[in-house]
PyMOL Python script that loads the backbone (N, CA, C, O; Angstrom):
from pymol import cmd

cmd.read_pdbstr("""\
ATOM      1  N   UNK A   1     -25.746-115.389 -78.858  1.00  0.00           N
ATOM      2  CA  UNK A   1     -27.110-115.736 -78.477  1.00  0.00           C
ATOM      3  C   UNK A   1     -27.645-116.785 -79.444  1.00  0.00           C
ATOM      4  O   UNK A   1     -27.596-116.576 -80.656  1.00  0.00           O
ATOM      5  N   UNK A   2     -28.178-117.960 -78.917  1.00  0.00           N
ATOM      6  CA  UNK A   2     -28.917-118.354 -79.818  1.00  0.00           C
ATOM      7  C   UNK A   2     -29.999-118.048 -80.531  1.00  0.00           C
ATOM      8  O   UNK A   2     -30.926-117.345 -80.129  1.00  0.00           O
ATOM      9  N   UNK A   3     -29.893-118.659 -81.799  1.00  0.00           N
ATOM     10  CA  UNK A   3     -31.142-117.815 -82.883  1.00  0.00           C
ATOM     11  C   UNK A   3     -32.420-118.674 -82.790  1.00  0.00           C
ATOM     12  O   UNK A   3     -33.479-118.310 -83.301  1.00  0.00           O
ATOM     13  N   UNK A   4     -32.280-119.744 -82.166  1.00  0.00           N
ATOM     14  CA  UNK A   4     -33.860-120.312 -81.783  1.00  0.00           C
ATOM     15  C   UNK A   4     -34.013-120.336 -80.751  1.00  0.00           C
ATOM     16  O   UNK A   4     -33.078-120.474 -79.962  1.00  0.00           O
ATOM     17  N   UNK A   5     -35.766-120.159 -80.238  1.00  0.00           N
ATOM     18  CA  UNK A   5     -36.249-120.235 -78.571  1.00  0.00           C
ATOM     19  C   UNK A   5     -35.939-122.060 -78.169  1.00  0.00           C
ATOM     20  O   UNK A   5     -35.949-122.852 -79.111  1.00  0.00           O
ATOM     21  N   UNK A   6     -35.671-122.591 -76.689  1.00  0.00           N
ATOM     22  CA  UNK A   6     -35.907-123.662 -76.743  1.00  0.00           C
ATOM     23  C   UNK A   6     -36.831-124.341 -76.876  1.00  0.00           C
ATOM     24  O   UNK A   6     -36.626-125.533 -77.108  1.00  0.00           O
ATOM     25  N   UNK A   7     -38.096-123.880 -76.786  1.00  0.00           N
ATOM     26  CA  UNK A   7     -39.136-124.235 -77.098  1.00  0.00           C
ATOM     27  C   UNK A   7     -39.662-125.009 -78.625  1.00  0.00           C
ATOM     28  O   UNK A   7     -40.400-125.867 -79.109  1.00  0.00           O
ATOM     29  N   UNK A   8     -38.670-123.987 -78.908  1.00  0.00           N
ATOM     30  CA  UNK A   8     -38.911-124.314 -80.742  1.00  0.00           C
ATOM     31  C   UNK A   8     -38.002-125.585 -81.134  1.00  0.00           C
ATOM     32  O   UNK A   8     -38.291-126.522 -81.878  1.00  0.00           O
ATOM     33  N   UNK A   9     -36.796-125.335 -80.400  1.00  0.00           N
ATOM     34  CA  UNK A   9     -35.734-126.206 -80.813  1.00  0.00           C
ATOM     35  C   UNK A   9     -36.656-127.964 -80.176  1.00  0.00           C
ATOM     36  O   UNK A   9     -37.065-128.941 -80.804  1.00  0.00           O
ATOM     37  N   UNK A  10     -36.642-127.625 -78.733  1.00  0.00           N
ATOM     38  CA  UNK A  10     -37.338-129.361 -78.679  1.00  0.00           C
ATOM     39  C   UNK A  10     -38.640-129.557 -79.527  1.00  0.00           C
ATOM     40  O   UNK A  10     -38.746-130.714 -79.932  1.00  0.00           O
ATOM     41  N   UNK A  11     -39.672-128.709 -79.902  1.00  0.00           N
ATOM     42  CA  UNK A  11     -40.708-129.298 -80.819  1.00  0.00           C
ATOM     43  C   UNK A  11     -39.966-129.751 -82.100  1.00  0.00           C
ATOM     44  O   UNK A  11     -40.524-130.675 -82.692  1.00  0.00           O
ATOM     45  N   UNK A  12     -39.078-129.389 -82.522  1.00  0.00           N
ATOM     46  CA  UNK A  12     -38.183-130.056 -83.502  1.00  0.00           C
ATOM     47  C   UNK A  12     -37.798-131.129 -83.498  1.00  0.00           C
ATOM     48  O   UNK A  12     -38.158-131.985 -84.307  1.00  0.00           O
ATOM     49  N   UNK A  13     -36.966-131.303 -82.561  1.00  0.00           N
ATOM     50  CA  UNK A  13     -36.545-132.353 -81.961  1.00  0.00           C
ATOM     51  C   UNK A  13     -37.310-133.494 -82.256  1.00  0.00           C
ATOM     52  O   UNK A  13     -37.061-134.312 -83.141  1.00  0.00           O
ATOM     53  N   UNK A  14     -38.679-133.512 -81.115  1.00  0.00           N
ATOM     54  CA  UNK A  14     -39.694-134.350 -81.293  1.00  0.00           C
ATOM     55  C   UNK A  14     -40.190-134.721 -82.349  1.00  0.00           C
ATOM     56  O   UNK A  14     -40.657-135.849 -82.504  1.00  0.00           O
ATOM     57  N   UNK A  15     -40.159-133.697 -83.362  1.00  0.00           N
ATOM     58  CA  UNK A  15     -41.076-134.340 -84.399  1.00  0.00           C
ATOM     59  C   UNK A  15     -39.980-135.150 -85.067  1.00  0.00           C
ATOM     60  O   UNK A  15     -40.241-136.342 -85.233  1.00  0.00           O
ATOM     61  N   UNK A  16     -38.815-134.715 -85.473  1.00  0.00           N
ATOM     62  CA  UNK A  16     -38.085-135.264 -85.807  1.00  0.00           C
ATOM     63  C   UNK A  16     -37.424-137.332 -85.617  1.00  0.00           C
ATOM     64  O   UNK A  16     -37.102-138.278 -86.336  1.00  0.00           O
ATOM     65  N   UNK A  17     -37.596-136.921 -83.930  1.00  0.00           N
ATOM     66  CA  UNK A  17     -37.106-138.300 -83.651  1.00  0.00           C
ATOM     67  C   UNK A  17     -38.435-139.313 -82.854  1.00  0.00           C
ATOM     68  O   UNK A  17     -38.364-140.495 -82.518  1.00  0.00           O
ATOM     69  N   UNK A  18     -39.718-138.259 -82.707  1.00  0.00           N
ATOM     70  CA  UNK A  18     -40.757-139.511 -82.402  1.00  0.00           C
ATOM     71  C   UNK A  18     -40.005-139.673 -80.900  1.00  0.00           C
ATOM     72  O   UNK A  18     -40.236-140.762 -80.374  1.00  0.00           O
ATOM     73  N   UNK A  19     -39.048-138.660 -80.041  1.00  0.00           N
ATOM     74  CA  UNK A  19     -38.704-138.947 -79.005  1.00  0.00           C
ATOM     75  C   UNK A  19     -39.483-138.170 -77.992  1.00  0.00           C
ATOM     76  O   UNK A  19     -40.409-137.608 -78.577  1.00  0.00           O
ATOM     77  N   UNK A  20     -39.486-137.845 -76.402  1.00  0.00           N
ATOM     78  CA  UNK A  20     -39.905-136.574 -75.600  1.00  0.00           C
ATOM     79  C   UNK A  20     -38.502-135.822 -75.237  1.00  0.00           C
ATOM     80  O   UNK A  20     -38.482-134.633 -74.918  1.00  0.00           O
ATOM     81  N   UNK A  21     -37.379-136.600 -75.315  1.00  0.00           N
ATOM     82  CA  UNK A  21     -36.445-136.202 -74.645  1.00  0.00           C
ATOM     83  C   UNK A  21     -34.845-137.241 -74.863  1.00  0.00           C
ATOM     84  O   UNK A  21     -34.883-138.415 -75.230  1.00  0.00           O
ATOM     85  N   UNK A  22     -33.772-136.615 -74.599  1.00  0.00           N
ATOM     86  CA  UNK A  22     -32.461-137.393 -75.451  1.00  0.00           C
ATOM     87  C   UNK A  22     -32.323-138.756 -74.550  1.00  0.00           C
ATOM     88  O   UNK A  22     -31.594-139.612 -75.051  1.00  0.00           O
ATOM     89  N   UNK A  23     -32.968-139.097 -73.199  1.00  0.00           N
ATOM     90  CA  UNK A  23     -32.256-140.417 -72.517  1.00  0.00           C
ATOM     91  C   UNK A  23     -33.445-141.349 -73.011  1.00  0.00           C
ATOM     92  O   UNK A  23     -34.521-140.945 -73.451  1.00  0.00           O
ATOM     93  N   UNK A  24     -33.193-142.194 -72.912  1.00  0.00           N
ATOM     94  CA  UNK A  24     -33.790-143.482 -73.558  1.00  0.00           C
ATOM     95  C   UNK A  24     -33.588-144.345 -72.872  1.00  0.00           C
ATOM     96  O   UNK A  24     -32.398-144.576 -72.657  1.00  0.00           O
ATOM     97  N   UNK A  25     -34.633-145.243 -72.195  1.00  0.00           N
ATOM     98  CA  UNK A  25     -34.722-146.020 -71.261  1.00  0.00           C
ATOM     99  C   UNK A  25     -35.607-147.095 -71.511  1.00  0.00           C
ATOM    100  O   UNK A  25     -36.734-147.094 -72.007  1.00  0.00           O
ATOM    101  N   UNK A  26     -34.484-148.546 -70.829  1.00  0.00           N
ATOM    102  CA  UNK A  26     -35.485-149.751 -71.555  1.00  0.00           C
ATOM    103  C   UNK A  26     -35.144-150.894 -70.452  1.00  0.00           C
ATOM    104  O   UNK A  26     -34.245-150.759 -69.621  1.00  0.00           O
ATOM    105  N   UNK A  27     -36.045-152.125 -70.561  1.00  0.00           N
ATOM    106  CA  UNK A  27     -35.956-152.482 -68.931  1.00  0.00           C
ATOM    107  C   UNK A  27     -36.464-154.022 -69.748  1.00  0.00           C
ATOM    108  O   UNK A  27     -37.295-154.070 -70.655  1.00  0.00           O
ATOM    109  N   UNK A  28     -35.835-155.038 -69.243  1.00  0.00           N
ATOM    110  CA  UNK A  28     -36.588-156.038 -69.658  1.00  0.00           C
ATOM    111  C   UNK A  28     -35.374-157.440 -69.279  1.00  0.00           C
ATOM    112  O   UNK A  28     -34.431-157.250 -68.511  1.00  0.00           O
ATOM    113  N   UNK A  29     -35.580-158.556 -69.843  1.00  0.00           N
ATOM    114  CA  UNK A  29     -34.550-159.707 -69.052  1.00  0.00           C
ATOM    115  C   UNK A  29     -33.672-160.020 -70.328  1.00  0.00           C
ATOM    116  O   UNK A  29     -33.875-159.821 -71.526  1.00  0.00           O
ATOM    117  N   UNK A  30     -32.346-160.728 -69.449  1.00  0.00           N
ATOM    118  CA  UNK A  30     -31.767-161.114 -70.869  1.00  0.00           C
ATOM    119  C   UNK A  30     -30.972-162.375 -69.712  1.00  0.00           C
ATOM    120  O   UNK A  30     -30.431-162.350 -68.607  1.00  0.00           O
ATOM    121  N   UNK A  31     -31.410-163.708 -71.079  1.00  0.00           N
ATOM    122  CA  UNK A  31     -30.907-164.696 -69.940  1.00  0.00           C
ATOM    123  C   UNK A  31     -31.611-164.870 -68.660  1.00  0.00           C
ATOM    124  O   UNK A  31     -31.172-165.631 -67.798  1.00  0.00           O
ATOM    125  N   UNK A  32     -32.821-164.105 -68.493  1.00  0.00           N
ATOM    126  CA  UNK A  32     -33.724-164.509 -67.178  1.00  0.00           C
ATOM    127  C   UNK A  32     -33.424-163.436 -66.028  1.00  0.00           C
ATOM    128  O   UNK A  32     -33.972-163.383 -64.928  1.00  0.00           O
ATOM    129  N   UNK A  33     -32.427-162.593 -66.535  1.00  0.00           N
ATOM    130  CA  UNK A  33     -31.689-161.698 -65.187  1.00  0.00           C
ATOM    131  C   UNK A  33     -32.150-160.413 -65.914  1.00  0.00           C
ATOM    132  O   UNK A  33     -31.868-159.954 -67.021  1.00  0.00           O
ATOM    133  N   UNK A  34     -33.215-159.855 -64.590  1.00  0.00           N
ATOM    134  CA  UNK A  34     -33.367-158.480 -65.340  1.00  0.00           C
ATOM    135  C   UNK A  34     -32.237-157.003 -65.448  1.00  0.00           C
ATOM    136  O   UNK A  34     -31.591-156.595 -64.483  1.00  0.00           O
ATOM    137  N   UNK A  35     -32.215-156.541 -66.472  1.00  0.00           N
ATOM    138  CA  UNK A  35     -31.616-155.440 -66.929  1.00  0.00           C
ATOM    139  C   UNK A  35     -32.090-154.215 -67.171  1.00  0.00           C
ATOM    140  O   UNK A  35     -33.240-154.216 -67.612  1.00  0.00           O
ATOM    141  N   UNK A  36     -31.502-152.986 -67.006  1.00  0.00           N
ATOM    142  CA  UNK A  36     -32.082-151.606 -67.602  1.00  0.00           C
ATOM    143  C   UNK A  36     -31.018-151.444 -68.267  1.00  0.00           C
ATOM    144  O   UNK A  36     -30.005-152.141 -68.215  1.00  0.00           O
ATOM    145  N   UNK A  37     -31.244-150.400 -68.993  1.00  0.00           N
ATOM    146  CA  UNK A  37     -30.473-149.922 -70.441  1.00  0.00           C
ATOM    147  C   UNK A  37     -30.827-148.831 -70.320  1.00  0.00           C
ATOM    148  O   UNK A  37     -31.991-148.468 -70.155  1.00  0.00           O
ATOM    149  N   UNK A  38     -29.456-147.863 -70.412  1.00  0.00           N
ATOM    150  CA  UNK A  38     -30.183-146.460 -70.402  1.00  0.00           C
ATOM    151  C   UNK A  38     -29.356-145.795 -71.936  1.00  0.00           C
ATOM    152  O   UNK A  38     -28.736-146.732 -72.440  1.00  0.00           O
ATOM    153  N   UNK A  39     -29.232-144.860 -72.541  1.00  0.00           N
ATOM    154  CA  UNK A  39     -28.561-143.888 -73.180  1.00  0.00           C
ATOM    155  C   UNK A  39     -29.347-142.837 -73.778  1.00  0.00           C
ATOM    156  O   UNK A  39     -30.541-142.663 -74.022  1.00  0.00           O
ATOM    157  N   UNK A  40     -27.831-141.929 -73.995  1.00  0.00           N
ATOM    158  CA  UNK A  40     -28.202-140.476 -74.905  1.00  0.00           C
ATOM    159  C   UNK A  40     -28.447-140.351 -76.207  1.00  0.00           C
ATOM    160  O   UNK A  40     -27.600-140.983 -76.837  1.00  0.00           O
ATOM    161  N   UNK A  41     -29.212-139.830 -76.888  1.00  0.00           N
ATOM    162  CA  UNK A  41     -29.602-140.040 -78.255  1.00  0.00           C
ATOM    163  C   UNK A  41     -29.152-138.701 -78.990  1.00  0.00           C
ATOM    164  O   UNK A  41     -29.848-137.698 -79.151  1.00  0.00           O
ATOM    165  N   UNK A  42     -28.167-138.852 -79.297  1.00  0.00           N
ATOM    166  CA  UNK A  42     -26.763-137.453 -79.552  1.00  0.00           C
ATOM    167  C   UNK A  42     -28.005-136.225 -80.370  1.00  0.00           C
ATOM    168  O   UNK A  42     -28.185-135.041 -80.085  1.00  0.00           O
ATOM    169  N   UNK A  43     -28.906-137.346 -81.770  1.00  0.00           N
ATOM    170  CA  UNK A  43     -29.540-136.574 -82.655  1.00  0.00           C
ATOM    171  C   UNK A  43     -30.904-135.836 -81.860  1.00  0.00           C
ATOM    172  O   UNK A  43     -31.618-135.162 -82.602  1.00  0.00           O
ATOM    173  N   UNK A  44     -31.199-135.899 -80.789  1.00  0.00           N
ATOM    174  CA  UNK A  44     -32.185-135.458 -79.993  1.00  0.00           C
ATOM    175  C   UNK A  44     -31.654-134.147 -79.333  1.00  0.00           C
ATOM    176  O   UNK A  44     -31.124-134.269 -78.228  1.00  0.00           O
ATOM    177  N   UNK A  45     -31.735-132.951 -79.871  1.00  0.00           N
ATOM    178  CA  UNK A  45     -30.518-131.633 -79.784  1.00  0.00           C
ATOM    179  C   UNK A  45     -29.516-132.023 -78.887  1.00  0.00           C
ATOM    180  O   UNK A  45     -29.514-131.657 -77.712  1.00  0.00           O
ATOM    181  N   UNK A  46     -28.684-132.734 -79.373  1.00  0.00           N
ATOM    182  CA  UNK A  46     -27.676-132.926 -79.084  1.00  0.00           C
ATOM    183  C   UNK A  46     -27.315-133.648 -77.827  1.00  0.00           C
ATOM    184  O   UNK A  46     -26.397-133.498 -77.021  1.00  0.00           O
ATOM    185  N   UNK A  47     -28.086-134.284 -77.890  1.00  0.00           N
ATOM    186  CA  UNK A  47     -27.596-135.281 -76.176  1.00  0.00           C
ATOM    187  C   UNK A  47     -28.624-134.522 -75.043  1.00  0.00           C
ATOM    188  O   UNK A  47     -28.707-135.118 -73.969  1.00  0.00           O
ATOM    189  N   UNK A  48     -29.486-133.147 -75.192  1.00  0.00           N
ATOM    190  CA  UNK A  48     -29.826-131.990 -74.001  1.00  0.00           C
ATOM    191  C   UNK A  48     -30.446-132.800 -73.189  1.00  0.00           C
ATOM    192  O   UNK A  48     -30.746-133.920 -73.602  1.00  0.00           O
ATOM    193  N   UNK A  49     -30.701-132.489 -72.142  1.00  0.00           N
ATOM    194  CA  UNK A  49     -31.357-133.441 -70.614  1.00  0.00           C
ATOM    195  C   UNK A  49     -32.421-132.502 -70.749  1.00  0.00           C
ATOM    196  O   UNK A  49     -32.337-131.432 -71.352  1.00  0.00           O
ATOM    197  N   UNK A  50     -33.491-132.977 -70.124  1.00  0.00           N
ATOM    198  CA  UNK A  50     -35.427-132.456 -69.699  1.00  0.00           C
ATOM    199  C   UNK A  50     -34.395-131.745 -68.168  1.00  0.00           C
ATOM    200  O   UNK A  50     -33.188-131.968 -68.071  1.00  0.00           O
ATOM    201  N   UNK A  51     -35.027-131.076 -67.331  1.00  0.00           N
ATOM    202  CA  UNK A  51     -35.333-131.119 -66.313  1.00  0.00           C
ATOM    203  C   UNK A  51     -35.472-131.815 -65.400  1.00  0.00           C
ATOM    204  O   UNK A  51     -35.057-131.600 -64.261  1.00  0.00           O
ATOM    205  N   UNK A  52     -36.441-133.305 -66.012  1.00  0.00           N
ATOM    206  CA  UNK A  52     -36.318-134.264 -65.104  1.00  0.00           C
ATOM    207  C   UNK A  52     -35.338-135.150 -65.524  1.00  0.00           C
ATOM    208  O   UNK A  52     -35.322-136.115 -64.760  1.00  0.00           O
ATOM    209  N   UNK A  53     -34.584-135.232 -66.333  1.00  0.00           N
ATOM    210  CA  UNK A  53     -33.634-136.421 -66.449  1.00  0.00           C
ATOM    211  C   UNK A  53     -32.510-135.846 -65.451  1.00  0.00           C
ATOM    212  O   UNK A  53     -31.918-136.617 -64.696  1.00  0.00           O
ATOM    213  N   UNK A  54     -32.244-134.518 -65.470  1.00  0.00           N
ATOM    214  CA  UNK A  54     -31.368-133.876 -64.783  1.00  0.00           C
ATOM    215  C   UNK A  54     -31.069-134.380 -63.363  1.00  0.00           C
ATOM    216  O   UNK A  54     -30.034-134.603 -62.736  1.00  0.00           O
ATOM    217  N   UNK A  55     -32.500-134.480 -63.081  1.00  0.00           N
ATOM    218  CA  UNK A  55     -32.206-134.555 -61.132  1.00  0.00           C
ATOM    219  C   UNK A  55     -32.198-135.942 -61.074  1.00  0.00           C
ATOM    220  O   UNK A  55     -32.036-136.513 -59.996  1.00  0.00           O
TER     221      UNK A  55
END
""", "prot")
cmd.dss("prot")
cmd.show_as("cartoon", "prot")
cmd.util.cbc("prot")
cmd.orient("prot")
């Protein structure tokens, strides 16, 4: 069993990395051609998905 609630574990998280959640998403042009950028931020408990990143 784990020894922390998740609750506790993502307020950690957050304070820690100034993040809401491990995907990270960024949108903008390069060369005039627009791009998104997505990734997992491993130190954000460990890569975990929200709920909504899930679906």
């Amino acid at each position: 069993k784990d020894s922390k609630k998740y609750k506790d574990r993502h307020s950690a998280a957050v304070k820690a990395t100034g993040e809401t959640d491990a995907l990270i998403v960024m949108q903008g042009k390069v060369l005039g051609k627009d791009l998104v950028a997505a990734a997992f931020d491993f130190s954000f408990m460990g890569g975990s998905m929200g709920s909504v990143v899930g679906e």
